[in-house]
MARKOL-791944 format. One record per atom (N, C-alpha, C): atom name; x, y, z; residue in three letters. Coordinates in nm, 4 decimals. Layout:
REM MARKOL-791944
<vexgu atom="CA" u="X" v="Y" w="Z" type="ALA"/>
...
***
This chain:
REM MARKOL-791944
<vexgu atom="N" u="9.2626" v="8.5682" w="9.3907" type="UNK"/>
<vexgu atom="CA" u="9.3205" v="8.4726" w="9.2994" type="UNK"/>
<vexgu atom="C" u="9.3370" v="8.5390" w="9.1621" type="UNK"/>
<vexgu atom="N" u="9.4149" v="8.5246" w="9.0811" type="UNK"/>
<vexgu atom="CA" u="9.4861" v="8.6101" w="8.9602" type="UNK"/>
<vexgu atom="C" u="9.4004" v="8.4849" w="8.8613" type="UNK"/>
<vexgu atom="N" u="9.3083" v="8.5719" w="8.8025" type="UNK"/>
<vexgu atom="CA" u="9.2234" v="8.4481" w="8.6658" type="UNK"/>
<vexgu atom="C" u="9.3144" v="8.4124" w="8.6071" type="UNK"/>
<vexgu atom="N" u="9.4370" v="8.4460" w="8.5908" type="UNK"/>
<vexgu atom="CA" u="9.5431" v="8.4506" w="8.4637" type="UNK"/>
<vexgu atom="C" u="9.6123" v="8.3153" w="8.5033" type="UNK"/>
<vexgu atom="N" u="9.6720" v="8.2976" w="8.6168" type="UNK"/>
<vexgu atom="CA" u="9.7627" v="8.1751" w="8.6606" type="UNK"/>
<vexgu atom="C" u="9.6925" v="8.0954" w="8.7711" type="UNK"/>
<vexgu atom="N" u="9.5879" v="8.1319" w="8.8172" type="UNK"/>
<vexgu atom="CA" u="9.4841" v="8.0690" w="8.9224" type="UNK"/>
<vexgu atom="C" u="9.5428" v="8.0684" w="9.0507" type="UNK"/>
<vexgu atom="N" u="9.6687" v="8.1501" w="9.0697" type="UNK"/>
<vexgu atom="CA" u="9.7392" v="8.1373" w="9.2043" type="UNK"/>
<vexgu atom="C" u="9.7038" v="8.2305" w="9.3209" type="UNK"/>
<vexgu atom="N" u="9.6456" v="8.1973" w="9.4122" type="UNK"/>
<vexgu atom="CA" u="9.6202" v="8.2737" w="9.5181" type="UNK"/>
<vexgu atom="C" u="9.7096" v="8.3414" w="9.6215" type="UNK"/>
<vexgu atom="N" u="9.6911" v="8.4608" w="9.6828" type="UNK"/>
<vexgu atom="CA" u="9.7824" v="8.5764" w="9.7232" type="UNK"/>
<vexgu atom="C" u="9.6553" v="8.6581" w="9.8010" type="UNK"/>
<vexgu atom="N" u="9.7487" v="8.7493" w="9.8759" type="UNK"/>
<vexgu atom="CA" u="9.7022" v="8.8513" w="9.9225" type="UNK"/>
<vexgu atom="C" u="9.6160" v="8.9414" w="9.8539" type="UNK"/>
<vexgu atom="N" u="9.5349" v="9.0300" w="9.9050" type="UNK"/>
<vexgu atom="CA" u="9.4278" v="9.0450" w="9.8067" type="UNK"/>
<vexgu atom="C" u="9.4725" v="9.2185" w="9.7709" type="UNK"/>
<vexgu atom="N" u="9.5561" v="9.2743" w="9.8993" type="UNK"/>
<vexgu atom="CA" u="9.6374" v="9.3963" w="9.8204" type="UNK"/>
<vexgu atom="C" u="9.7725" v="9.3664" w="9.7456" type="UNK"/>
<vexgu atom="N" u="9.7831" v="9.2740" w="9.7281" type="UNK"/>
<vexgu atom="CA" u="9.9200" v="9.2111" w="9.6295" type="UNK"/>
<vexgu atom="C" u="9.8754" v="9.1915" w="9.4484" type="UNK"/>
<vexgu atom="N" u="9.7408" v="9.1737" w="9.4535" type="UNK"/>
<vexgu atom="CA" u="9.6969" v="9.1923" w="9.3513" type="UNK"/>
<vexgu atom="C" u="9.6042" v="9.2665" w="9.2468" type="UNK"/>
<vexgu atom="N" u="9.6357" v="9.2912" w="9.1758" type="UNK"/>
<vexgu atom="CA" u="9.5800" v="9.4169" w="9.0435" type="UNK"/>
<vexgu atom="C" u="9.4561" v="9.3902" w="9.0169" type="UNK"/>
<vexgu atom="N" u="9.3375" v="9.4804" w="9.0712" type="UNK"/>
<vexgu atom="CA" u="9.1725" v="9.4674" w="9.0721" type="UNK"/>
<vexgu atom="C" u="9.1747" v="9.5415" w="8.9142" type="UNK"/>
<vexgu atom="N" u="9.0867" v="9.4693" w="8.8306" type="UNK"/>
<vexgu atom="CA" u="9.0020" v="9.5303" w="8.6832" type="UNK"/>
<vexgu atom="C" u="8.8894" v="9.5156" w="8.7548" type="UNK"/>
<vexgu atom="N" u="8.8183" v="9.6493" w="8.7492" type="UNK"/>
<vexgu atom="CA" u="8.6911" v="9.6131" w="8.7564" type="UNK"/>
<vexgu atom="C" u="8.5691" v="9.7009" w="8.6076" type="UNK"/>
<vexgu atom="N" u="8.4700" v="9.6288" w="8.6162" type="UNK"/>
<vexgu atom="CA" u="8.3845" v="9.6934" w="8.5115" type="UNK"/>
<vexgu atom="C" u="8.2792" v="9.7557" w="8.6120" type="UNK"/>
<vexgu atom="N" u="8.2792" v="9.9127" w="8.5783" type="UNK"/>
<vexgu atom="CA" u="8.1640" v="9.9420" w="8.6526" type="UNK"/>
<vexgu atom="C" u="8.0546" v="9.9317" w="8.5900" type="UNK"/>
<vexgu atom="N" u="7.9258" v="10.0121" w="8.6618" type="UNK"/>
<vexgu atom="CA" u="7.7855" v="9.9952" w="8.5704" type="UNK"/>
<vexgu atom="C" u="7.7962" v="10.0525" w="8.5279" type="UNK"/>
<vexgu atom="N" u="7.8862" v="10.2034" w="8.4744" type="UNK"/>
<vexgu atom="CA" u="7.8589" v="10.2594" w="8.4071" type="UNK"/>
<vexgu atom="C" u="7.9487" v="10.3311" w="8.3824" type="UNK"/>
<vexgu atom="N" u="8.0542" v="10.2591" w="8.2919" type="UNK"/>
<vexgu atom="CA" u="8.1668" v="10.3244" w="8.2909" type="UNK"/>
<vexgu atom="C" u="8.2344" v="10.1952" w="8.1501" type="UNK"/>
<vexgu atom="N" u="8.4005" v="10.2424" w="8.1275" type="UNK"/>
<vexgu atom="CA" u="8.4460" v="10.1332" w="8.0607" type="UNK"/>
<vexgu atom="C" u="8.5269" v="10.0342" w="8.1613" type="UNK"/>
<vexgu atom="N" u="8.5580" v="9.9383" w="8.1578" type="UNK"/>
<vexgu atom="CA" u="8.6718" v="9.8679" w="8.2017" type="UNK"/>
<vexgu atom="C" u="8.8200" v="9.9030" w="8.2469" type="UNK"/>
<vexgu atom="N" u="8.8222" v="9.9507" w="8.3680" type="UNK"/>
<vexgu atom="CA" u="8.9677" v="10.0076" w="8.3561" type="UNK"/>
<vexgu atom="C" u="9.0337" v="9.9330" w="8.5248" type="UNK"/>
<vexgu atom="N" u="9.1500" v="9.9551" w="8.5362" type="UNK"/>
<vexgu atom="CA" u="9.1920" v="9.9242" w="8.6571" type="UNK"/>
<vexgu atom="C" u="9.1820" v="10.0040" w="8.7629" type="UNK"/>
<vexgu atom="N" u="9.1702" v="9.9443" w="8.8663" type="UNK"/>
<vexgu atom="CA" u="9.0615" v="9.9923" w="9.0129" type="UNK"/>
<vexgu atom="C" u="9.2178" v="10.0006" w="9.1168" type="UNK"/>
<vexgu atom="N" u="9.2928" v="10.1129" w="9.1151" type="UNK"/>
<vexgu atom="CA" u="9.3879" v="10.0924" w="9.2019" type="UNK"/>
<vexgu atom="C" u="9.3484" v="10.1065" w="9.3473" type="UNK"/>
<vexgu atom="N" u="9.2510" v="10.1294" w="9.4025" type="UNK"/>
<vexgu atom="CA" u="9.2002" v="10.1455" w="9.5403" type="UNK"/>
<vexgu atom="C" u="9.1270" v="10.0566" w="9.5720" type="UNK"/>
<vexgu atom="N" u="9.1372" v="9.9764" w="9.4845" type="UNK"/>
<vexgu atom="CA" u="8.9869" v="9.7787" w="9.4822" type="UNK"/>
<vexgu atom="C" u="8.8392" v="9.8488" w="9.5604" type="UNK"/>
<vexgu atom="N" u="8.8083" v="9.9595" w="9.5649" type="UNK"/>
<vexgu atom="CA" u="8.7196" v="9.9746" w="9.6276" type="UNK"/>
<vexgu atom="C" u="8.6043" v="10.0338" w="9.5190" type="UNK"/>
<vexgu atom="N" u="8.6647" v="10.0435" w="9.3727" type="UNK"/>
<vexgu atom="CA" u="8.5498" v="10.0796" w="9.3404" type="UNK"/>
<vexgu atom="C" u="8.3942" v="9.9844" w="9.3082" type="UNK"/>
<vexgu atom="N" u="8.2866" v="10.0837" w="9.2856" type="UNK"/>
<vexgu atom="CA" u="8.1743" v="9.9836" w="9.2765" type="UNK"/>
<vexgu atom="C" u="8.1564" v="9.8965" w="9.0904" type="UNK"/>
<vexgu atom="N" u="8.1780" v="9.7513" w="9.0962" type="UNK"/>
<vexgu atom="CA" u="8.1302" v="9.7114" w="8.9831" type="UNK"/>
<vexgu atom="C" u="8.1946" v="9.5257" w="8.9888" type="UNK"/>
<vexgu atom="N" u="8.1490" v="9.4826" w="8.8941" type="UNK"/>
<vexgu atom="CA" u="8.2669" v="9.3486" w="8.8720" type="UNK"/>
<vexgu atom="C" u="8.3597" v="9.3633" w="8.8975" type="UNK"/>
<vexgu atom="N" u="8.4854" v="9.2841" w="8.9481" type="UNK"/>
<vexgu atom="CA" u="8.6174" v="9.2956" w="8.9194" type="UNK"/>
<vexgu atom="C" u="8.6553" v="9.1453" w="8.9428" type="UNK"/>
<vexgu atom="N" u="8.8038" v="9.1277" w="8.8603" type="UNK"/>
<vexgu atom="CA" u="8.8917" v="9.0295" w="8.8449" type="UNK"/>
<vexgu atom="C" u="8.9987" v="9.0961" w="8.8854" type="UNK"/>
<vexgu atom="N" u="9.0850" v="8.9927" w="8.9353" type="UNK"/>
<vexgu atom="CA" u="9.1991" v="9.0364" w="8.9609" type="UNK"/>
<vexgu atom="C" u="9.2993" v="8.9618" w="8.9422" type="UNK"/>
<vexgu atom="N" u="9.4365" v="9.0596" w="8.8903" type="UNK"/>
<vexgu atom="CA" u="9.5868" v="9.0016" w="8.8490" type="UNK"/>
<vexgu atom="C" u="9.6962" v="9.0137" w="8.8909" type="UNK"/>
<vexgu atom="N" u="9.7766" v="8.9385" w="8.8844" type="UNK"/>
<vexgu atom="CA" u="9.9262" v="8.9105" w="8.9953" type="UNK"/>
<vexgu atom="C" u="10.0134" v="8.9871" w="8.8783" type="UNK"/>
<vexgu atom="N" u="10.1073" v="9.0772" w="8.8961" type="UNK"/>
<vexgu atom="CA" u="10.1973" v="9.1605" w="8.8950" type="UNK"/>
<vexgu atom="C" u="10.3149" v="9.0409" w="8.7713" type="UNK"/>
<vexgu atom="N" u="10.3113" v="8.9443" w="8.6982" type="UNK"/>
<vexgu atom="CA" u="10.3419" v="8.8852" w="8.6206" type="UNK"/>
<vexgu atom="C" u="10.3311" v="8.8954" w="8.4929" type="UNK"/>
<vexgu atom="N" u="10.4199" v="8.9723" w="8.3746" type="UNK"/>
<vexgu atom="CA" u="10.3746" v="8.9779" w="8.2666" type="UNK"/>
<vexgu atom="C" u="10.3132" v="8.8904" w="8.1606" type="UNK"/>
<vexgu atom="N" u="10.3814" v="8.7502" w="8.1862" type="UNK"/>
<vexgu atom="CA" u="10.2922" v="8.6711" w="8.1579" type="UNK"/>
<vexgu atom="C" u="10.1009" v="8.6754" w="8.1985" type="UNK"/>
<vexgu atom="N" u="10.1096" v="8.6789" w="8.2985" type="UNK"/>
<vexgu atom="CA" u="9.9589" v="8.6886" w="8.3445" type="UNK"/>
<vexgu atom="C" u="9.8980" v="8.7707" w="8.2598" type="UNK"/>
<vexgu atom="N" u="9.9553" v="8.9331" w="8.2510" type="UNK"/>
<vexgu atom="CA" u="9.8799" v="9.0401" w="8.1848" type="UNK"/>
<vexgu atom="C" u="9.8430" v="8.9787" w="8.0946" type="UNK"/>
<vexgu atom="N" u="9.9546" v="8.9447" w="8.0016" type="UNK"/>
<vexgu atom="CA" u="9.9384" v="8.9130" w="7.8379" type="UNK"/>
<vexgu atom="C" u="9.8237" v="8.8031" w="7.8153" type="UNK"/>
<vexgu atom="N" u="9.8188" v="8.7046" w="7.8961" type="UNK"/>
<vexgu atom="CA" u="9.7177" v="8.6159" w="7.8193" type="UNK"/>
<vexgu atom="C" u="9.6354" v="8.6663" w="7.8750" type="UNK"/>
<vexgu atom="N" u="9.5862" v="8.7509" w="8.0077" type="UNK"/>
<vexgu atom="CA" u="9.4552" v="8.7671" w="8.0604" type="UNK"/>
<vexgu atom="C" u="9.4381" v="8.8766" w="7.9734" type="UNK"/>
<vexgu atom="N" u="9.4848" v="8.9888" w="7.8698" type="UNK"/>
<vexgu atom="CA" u="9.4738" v="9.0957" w="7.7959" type="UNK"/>
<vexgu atom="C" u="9.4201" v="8.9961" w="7.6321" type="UNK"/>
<vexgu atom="N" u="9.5050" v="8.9104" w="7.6195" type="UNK"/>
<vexgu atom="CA" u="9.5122" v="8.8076" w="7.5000" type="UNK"/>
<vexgu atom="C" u="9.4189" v="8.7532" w="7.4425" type="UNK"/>
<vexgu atom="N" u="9.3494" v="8.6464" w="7.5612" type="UNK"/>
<vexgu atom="CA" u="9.2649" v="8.5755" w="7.5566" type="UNK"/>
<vexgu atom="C" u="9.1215" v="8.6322" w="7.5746" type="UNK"/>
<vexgu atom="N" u="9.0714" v="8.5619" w="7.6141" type="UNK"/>
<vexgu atom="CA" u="8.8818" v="8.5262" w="7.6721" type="UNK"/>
<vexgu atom="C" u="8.9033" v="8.5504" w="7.7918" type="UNK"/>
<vexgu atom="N" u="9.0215" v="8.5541" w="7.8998" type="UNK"/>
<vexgu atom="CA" u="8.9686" v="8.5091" w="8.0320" type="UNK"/>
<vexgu atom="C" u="8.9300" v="8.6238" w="8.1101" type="UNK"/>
<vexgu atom="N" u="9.0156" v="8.7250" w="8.0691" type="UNK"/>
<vexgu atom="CA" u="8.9455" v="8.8329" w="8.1912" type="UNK"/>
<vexgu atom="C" u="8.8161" v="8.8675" w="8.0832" type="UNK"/>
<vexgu atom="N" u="8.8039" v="8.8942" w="7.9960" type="UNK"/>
<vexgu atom="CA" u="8.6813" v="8.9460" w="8.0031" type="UNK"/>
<vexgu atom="C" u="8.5468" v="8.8184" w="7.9977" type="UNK"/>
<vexgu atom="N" u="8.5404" v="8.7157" w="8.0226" type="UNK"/>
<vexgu atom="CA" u="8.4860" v="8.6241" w="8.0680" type="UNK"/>
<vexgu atom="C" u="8.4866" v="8.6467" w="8.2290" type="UNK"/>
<vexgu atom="N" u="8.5812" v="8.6832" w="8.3121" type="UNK"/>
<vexgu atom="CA" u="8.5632" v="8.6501" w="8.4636" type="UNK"/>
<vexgu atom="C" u="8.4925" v="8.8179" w="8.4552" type="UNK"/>
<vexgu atom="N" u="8.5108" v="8.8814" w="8.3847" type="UNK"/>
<vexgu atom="CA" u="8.4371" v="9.0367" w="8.3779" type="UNK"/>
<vexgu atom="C" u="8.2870" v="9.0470" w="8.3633" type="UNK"/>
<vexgu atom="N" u="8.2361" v="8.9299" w="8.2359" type="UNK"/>
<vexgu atom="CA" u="8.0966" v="8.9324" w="8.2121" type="UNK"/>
<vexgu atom="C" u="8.1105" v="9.0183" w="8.0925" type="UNK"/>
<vexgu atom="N" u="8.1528" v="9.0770" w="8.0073" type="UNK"/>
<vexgu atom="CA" u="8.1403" v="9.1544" w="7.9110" type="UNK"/>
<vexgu atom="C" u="8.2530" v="9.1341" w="7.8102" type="UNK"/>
<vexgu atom="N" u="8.2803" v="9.2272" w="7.6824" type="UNK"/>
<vexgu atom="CA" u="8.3498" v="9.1889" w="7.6251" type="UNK"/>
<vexgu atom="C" u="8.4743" v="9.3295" w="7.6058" type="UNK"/>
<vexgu atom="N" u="8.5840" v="9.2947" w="7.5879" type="UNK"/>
<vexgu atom="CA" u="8.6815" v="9.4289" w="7.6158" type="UNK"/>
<vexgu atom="C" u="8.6935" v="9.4970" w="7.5149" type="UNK"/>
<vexgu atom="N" u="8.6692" v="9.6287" w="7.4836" type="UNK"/>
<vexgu atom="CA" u="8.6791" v="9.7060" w="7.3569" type="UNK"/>
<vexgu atom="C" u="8.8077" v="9.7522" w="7.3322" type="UNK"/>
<vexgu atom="N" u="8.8612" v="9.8038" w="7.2412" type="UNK"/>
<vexgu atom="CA" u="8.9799" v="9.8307" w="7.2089" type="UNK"/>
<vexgu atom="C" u="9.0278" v="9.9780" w="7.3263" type="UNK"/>
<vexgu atom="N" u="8.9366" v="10.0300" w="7.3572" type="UNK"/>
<vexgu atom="CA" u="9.0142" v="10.1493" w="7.4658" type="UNK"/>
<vexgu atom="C" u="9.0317" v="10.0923" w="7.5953" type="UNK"/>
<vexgu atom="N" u="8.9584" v="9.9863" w="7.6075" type="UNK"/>
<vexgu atom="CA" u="8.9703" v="9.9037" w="7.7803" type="UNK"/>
<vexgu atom="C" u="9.1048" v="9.7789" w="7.7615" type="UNK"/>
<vexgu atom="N" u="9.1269" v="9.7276" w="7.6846" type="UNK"/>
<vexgu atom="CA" u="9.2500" v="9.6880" w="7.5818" type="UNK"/>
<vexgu atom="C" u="9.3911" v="9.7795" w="7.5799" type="UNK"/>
<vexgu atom="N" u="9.3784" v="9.8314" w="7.5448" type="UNK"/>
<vexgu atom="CA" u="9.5341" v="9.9784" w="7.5048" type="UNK"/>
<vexgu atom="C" u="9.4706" v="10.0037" w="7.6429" type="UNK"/>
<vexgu atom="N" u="9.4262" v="10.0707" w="7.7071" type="UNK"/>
<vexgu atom="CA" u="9.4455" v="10.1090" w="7.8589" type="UNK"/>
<vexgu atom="C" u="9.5234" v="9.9651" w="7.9582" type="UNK"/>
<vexgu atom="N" u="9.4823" v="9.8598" w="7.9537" type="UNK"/>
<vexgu atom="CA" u="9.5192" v="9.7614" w="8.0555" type="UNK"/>
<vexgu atom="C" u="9.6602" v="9.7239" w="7.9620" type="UNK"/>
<vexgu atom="N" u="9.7055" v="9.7497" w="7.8221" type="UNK"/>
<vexgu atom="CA" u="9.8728" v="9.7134" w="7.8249" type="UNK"/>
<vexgu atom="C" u="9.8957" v="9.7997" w="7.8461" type="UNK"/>
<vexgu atom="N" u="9.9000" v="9.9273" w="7.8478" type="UNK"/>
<vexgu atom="CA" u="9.9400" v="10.0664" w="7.8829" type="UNK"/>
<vexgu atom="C" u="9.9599" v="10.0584" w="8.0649" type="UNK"/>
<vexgu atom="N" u="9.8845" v="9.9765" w="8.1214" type="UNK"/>
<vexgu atom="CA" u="9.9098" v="9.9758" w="8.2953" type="UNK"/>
<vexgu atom="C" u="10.0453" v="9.8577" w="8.2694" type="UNK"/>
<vexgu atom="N" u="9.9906" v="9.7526" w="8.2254" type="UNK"/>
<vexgu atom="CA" u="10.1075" v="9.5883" w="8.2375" type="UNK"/>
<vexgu atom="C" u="10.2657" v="9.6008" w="8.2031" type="UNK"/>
<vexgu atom="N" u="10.2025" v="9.7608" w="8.1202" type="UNK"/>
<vexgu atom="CA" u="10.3491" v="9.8084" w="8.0711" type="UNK"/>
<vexgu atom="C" u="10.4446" v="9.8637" w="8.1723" type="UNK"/>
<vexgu atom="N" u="10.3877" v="9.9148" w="8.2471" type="UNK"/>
<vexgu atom="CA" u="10.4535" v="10.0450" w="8.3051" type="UNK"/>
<vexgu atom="C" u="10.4643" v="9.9590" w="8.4442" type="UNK"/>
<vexgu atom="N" u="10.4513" v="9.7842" w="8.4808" type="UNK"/>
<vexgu atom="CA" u="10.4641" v="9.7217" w="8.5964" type="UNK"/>
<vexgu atom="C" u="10.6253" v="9.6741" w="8.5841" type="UNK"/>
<vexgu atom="N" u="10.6476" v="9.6662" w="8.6963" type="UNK"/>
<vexgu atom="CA" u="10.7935" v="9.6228" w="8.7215" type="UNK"/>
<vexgu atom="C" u="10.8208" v="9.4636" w="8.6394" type="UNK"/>
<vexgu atom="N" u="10.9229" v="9.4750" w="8.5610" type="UNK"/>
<vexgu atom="CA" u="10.9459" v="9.3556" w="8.5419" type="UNK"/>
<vexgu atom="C" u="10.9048" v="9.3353" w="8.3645" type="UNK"/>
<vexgu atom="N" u="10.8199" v="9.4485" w="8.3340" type="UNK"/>
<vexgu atom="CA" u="10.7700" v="9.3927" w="8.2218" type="UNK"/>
<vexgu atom="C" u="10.7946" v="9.4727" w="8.1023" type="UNK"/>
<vexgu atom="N" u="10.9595" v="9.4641" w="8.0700" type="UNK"/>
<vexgu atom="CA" u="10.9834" v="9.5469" w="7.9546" type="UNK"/>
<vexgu atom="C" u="10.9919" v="9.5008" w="7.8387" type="UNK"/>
<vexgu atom="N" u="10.9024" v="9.5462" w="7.7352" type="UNK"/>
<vexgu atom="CA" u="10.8781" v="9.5018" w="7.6329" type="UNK"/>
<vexgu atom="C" u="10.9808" v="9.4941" w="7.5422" type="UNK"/>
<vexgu atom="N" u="11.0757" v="9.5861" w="7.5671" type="UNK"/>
<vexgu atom="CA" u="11.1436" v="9.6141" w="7.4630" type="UNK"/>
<vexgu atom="C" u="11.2563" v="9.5336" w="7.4777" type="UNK"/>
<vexgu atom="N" u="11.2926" v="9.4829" w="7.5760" type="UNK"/>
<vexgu atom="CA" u="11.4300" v="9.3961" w="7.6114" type="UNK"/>
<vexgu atom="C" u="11.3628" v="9.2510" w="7.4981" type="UNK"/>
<vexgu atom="N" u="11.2206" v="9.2202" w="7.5349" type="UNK"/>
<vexgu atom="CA" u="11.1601" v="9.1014" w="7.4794" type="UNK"/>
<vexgu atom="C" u="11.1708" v="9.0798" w="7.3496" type="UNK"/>
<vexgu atom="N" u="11.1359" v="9.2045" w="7.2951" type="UNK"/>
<vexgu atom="CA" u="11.1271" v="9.2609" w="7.1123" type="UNK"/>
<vexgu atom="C" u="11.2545" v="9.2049" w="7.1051" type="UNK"/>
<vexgu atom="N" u="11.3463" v="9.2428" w="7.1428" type="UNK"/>
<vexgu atom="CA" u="11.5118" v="9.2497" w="7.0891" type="UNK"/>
<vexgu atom="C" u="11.5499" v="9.1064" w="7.1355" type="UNK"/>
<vexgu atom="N" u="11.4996" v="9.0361" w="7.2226" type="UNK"/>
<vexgu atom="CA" u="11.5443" v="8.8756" w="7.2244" type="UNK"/>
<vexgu atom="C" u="11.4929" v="8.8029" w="7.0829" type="UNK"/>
<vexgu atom="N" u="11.3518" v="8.8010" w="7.0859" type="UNK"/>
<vexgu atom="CA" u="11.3220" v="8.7895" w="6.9423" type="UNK"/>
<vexgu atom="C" u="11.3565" v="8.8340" w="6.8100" type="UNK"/>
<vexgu atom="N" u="11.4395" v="8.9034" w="6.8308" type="UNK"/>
<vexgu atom="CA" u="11.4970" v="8.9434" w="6.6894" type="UNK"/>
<vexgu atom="C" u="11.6427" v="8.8644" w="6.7007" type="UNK"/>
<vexgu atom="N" u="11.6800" v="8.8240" w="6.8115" type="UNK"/>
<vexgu atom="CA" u="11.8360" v="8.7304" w="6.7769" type="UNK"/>
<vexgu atom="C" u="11.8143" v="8.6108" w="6.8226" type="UNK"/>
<vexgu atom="N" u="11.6530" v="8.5797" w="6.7910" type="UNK"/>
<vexgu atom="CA" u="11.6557" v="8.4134" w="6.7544" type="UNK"/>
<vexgu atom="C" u="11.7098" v="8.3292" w="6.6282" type="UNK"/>
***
């Protein structure tokens, strides 16, 4: 289930964060590593408020530092669908 939109899916359809014990917060592309994880649906919306808000690092248990932060928009970026820059430029011809 994606914390971000609460919608349930396949469980290789969706993007594992996990926190290990001993490590920072980063994304788990093989879901197999050992630690917490949450997971997110391929929706830029989703990224943004689960990057935004409280919620992933609430479903994480910890709190996200600025390199576990710039690493997870640095992944949301580079997902299909989610170009920032087309967005920037709608907002500028509001």
């Amino acid at each position: 289930m994606c914390v971000a939109c609460r919608e349930h899916d396949a469980k290789r359809s969706l993007v594992r964060i996990v926190r290990p014990p001993d490590g920072p917060v980063a994304v788990d592309p093989t879901g197999k590593r050992n630690g917490r994880g949450a997971y997110l649906c391929d929706r830029p919306t989703c990224w943004e408020r689960a990057i935004g808000t409280p919620l992933l690092a609430r479903a994480l248990k910890t709190e996200l530092g600025p390199e576990a932060t710039a690493g997870l928009q640095a992944y949301a970026a580079a997902l299909p669908g989610h170009d920032t820059g087309e967005r920037e430029a709608a907002k500028g011809t509001d």
